[in-house]
Biopython code that builds the backbone (N, CA, C, O; Angstrom):
import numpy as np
from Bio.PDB.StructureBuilder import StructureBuilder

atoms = [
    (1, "UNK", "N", (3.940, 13.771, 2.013)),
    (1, "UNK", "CA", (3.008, 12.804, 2.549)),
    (1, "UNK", "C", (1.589, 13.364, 2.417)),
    (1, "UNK", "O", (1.270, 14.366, 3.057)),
    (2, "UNK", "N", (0.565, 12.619, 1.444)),
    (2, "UNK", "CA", (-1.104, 12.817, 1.843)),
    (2, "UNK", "C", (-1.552, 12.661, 3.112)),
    (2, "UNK", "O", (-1.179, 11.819, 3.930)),
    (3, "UNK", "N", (-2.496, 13.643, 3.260)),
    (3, "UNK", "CA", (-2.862, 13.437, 4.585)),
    (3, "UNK", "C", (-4.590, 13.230, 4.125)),
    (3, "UNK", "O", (-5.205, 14.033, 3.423)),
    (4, "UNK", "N", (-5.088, 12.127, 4.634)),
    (4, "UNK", "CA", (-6.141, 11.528, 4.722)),
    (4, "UNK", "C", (-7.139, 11.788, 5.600)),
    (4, "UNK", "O", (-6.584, 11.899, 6.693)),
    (5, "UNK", "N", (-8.122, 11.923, 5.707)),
    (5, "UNK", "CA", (-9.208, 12.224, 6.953)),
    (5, "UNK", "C", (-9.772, 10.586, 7.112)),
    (5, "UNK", "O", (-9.832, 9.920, 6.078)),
    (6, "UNK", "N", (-10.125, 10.041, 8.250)),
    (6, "UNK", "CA", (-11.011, 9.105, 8.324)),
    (6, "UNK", "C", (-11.643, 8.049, 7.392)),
    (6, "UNK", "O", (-11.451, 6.886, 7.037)),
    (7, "UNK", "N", (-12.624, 9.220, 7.156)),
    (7, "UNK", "CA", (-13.421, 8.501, 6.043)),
    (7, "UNK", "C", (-12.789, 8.351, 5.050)),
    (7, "UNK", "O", (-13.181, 7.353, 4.446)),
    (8, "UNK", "N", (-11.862, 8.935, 4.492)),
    (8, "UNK", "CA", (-11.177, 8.274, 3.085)),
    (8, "UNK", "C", (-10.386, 6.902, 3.433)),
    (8, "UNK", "O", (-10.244, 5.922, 2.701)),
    (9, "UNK", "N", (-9.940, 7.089, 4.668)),
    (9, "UNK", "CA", (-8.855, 5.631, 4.559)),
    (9, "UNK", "C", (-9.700, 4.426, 5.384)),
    (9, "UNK", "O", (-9.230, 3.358, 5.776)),
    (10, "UNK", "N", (-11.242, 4.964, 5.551)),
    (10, "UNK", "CA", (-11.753, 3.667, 5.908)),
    (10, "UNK", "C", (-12.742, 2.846, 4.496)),
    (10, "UNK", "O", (-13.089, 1.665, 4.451)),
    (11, "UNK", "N", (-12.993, 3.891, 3.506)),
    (11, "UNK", "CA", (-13.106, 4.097, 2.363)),
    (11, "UNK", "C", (-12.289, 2.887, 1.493)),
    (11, "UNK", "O", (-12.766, 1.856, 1.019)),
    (12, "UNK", "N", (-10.716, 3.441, 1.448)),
    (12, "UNK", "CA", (-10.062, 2.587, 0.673)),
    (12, "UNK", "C", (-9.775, 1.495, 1.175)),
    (12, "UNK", "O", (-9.306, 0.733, 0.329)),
    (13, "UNK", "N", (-9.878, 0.837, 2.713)),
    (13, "UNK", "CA", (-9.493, -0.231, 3.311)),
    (13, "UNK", "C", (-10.598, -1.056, 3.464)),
    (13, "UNK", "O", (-10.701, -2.047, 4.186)),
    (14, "UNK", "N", (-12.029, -0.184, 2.160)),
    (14, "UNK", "CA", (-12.702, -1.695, 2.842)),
    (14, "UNK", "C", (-13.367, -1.564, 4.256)),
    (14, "UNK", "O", (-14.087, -2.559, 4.343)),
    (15, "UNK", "N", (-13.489, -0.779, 5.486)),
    (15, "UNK", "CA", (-14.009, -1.020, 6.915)),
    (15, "UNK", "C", (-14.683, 0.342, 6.936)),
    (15, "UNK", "O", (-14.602, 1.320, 6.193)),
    (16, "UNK", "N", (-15.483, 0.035, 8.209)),
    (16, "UNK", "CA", (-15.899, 1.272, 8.899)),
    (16, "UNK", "C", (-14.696, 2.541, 9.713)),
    (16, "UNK", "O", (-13.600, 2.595, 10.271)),
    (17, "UNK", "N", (-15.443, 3.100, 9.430)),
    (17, "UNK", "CA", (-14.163, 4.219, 10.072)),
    (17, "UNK", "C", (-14.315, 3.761, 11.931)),
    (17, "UNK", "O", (-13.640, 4.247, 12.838)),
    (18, "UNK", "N", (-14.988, 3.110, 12.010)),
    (18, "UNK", "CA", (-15.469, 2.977, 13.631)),
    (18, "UNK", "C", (-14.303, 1.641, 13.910)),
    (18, "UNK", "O", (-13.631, 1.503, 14.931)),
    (19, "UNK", "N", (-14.297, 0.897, 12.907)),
    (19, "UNK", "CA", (-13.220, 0.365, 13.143)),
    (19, "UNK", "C", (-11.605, 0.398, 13.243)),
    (19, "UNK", "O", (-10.824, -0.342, 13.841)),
    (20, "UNK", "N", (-11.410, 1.485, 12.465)),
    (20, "UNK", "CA", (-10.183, 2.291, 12.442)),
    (20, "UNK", "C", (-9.916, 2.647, 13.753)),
    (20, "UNK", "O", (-8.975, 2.144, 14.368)),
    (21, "UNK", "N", (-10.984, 3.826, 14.443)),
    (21, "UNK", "CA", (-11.014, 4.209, 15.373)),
    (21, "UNK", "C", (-10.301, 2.837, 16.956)),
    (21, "UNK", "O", (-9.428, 2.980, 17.812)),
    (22, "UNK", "N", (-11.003, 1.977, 16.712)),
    (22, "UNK", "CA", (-10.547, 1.154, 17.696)),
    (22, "UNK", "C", (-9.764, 0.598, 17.277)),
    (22, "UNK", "O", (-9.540, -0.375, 17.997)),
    (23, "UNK", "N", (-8.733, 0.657, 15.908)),
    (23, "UNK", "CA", (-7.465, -0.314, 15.945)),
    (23, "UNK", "C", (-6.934, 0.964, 16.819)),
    (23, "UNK", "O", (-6.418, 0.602, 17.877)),
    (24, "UNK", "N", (-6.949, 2.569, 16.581)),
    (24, "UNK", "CA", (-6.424, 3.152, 17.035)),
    (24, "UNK", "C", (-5.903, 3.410, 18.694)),
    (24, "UNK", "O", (-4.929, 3.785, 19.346)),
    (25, "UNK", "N", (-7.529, 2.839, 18.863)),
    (25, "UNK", "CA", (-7.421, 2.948, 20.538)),
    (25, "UNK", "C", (-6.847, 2.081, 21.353)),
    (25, "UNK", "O", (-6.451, 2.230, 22.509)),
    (26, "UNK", "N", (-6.834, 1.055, 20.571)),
    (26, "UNK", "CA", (-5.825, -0.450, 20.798)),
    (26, "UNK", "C", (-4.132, -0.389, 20.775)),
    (26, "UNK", "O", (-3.414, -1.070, 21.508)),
    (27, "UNK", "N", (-3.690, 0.525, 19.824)),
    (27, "UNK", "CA", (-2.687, 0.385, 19.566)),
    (27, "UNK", "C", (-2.187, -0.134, 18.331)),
    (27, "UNK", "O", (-1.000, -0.286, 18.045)),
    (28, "UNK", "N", (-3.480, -0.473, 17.408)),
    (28, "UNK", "CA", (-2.899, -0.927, 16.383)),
    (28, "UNK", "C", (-2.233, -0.240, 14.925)),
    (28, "UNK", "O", (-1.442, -0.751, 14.131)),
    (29, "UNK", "N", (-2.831, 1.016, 14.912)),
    (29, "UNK", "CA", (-2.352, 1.636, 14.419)),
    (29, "UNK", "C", (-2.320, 2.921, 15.320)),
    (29, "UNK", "O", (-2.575, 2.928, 16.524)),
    (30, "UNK", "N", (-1.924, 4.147, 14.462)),
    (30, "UNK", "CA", (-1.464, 5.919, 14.616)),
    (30, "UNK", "C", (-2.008, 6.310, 13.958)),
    (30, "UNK", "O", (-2.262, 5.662, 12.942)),
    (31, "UNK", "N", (-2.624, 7.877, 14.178)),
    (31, "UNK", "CA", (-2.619, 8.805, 13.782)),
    (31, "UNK", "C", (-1.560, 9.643, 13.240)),
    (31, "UNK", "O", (-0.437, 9.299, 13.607)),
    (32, "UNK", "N", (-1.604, 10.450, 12.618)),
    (32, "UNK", "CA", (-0.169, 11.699, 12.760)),
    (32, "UNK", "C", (-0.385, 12.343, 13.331)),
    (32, "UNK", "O", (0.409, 13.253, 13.566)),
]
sb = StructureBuilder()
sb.init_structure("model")
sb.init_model(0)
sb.init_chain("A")
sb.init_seg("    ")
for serial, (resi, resn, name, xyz) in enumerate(atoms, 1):
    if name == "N":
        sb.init_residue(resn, " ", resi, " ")
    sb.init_atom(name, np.array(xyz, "f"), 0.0, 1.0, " ", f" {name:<3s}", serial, name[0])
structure = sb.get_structure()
């Protein structure tokens, strides 16, 4: 498994990493 930092997978998805951050805090997604 790649392991990604932030900025790359807010990078390839198109969004802010700030938004990542709050699907995270939501529940919408995980971390590993």
């Amino acid at each position: 498994m790649t392991v990604l930092d932030i900025g790359e997978v807010a990078r390839r998805a198109g969004v802010p990493a700030s938004t990542l951050r709050y699907y995270e805090e939501k529940g919408l997604i995980a971390s590993c």
